[in-house]
VMD Tcl script that draws the C-alpha trace (Angstrom):
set ca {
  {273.76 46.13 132.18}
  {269.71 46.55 132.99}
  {267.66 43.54 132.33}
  {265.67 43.70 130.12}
  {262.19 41.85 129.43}
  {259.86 41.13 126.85}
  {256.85 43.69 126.75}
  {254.13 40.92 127.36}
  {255.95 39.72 130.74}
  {256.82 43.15 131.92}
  {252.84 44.53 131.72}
  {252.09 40.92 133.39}
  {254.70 41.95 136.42}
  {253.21 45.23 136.68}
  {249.91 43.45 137.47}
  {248.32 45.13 134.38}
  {246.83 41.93 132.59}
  {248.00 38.17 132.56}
  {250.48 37.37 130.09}
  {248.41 35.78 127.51}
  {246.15 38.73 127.58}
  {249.05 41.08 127.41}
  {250.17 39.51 123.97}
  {246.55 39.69 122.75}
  {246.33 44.06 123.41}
  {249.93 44.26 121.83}
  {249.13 41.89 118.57}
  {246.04 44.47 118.40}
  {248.15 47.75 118.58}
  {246.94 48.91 121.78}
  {250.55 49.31 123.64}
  {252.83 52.16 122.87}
  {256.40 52.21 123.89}
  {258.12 55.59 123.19}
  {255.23 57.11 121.22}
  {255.70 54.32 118.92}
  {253.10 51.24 118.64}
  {254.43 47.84 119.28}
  {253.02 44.22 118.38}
  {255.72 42.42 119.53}
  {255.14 40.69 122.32}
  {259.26 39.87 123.31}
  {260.33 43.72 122.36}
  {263.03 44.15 125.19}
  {261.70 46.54 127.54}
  {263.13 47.16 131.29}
  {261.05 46.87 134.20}
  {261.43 50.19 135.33}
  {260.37 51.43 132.03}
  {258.22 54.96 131.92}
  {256.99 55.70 128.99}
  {254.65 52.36 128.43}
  {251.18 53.47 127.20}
  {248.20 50.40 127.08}
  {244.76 52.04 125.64}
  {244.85 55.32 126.70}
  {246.63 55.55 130.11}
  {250.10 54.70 130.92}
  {250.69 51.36 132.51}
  {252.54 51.96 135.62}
  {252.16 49.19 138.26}
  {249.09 48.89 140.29}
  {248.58 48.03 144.06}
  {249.15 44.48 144.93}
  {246.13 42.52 146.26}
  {246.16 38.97 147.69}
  {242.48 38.02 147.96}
  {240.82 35.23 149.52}
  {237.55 33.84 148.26}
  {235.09 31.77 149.25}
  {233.15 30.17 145.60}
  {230.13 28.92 145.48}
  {229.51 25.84 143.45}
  {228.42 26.30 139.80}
  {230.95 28.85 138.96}
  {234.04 27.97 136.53}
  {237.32 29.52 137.54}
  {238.71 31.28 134.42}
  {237.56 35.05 133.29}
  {235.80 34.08 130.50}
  {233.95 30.38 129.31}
  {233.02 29.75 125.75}
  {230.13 28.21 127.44}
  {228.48 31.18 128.84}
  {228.59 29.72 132.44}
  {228.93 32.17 134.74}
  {232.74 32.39 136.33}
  {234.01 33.00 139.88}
  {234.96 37.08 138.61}
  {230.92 37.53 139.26}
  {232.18 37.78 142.89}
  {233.85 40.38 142.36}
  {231.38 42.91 140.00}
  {230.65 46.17 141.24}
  {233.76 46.00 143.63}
  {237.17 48.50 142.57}
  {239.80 45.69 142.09}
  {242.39 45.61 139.96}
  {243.01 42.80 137.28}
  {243.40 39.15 139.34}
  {244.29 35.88 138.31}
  {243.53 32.71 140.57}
  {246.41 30.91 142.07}
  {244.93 27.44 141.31}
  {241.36 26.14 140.43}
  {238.31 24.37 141.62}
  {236.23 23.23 139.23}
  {232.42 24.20 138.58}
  {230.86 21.69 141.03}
  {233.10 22.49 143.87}
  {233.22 24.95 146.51}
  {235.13 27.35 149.24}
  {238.74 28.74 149.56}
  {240.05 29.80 146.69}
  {243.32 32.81 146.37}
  {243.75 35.70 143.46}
  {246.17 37.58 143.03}
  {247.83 40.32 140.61}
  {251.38 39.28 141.46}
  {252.71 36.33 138.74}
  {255.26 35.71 141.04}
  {253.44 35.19 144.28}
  {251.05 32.98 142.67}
  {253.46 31.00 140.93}
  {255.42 30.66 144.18}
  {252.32 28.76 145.76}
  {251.33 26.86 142.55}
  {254.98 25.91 142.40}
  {254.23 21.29 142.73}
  {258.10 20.85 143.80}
  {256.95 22.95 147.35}
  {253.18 21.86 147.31}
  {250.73 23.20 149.93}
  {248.58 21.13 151.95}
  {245.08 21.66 150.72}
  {242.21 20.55 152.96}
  {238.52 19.67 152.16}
  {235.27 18.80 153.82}
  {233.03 16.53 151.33}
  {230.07 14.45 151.44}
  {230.05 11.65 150.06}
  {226.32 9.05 149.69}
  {227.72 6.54 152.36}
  {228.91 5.45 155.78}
  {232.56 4.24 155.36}
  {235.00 2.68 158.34}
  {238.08 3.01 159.14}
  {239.50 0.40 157.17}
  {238.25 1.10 153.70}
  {239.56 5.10 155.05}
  {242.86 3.52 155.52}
  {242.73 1.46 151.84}
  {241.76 5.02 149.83}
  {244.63 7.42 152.21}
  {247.10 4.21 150.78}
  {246.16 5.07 147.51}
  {244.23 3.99 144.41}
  {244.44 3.30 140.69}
  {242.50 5.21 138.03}
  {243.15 5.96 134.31}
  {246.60 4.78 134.73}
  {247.30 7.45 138.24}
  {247.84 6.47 141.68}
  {245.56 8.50 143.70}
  {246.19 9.06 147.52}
  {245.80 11.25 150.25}
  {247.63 12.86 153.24}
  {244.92 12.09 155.41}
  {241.20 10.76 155.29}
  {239.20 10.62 158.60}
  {235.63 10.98 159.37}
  {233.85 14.24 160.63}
  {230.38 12.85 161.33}
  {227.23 10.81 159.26}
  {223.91 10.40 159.95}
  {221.73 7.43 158.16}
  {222.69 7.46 154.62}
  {226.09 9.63 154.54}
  {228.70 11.39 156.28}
  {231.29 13.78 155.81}
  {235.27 13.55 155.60}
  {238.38 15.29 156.31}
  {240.13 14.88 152.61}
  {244.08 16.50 153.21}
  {246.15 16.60 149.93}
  {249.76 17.62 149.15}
  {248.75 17.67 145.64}
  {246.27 18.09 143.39}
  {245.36 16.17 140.15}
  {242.22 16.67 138.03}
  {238.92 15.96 140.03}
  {241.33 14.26 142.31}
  {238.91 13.55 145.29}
  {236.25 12.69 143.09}
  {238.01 10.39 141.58}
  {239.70 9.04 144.69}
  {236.60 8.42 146.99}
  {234.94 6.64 143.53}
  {237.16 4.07 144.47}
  {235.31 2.95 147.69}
  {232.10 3.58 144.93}
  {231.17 6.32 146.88}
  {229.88 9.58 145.02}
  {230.58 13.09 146.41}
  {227.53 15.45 146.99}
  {229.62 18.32 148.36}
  {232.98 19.52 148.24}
  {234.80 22.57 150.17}
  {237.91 23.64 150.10}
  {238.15 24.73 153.63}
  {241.80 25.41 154.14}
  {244.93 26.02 152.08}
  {248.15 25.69 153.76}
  {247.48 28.13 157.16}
  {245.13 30.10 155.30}
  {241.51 28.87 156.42}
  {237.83 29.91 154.88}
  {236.18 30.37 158.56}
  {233.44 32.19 158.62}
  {233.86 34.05 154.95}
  {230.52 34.34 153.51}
  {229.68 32.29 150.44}
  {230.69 34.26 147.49}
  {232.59 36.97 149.60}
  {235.97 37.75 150.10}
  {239.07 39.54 152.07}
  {242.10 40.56 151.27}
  {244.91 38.31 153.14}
  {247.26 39.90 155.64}
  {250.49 40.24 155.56}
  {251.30 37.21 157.61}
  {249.29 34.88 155.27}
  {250.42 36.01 152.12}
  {254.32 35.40 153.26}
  {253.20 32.21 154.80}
  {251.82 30.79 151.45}
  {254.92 32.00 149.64}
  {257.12 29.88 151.59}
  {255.19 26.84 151.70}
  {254.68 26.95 155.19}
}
mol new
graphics top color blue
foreach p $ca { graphics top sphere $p radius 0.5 }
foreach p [lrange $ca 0 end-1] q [lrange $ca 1 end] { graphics top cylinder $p $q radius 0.2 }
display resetview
């Protein structure tokens, strides 16, 4: 017996649209299957299925792409903000890529590596928190701290009811009034460093993301980005 889908999830596996945005065109009559409108977003449909229409082309799958990024700060991570901040997809303007979705966030203030995808199942593969990827940042924080109160934060923190900790913490370098730190985490709460490093009541001027697993930013221009090889994008996938 073929498998069958719902409509939404097959267009999202085809790398058409994200799901949500999927349900939205079919609510709004804008996907045919058979000649026939549907707005159900669960209609059974196979994978394999031909005779899809979305708008006015049909929606056969497009080329995967597994992009790396390197964001500059003040850009949100979503493809539209109700704010009218500009988002990380002004990166990509004026380039011929097909619909992406980021495979995690950083958020408006920070900076470097981040992945996109138009594979659901690659990117939820590397979200996936039971086979978490070491993430690695570079921040600056407005003080000179030793190794001790390094060793207290790695250990582990309270805040708002979480226990905050790290991999690893060591120090890259300072000069009169602050330095910079190695921050390694096998997880990744909200404004977890931030919130971690308060705890020694230091603030954080900069953040990069300058690693994610054994994908690293190197010398990717801010606001540029590459596709990932082959090697990479397996590498992620099995939490290497």
């Amino acid at each position: 017996m073929t498998t069958r889908y719902g409509l939404a999830r097959v267009l999202s596996k085809r790398g058409l649209c994200s799901r949500s945005e999927a349900e939205r065109r079919i609510k709004a009559g804008e996907v045919r299957v058979g000649g026939r409108i549907v707005r159900d977003p669960e209609f059974p449909t196979r994978l394999d299925q031909s005779d899809i229409v979305m708008g006015e082309g049909l929606a056969e799958s497009v080329e995967r792409r597994y992009i790396a990024l390197n964001k500059p700060r003040g850009l949100v991570t979503t493809t539209q903000d109700e704010r009218g901040r500009e988002t990380v997809y002004r990166c990509f303007y004026g380039h011929d890529l097909p619909w992406l979705a980021p495979a995690g966030r950083l958020d408006q203030a920070s900076e470097g590596l981040l992945l996109f995808s138009n594979d659901p199942v690659w990117n939820a593969a590397i979200t996936e928190p039971r086979t978490p990827l070491l993430k690695t940042y570079h921040v600056q924080i407005d003080g000179i701290p030793d190794a001790s109160q390094l060793l207290r934060l790695q250990d582990g923190v309270q805040d708002r009811g979480e226990v905050l900790r790290a991999v690893s913490i060591r120090l890259l370098r300072h000069g009169a009034r602050n330095a910079w730190l190695e921050v390694v985490l096998d997880e990744g709460r909200n404004r977890h460093i931030r919130r971690l490093l308060s705890g020694g009541d230091w603030n954080v001027l900069r953040l990069i993301r300058v690693a994610i697993g054994p994908i690293v930013l190197g010398s990717l221009g801010k606001g540029e980005f590459r596709d990932l090889s082959t090697v990479e994008r397996l590498s992620l996938q099995d939490g290497n």
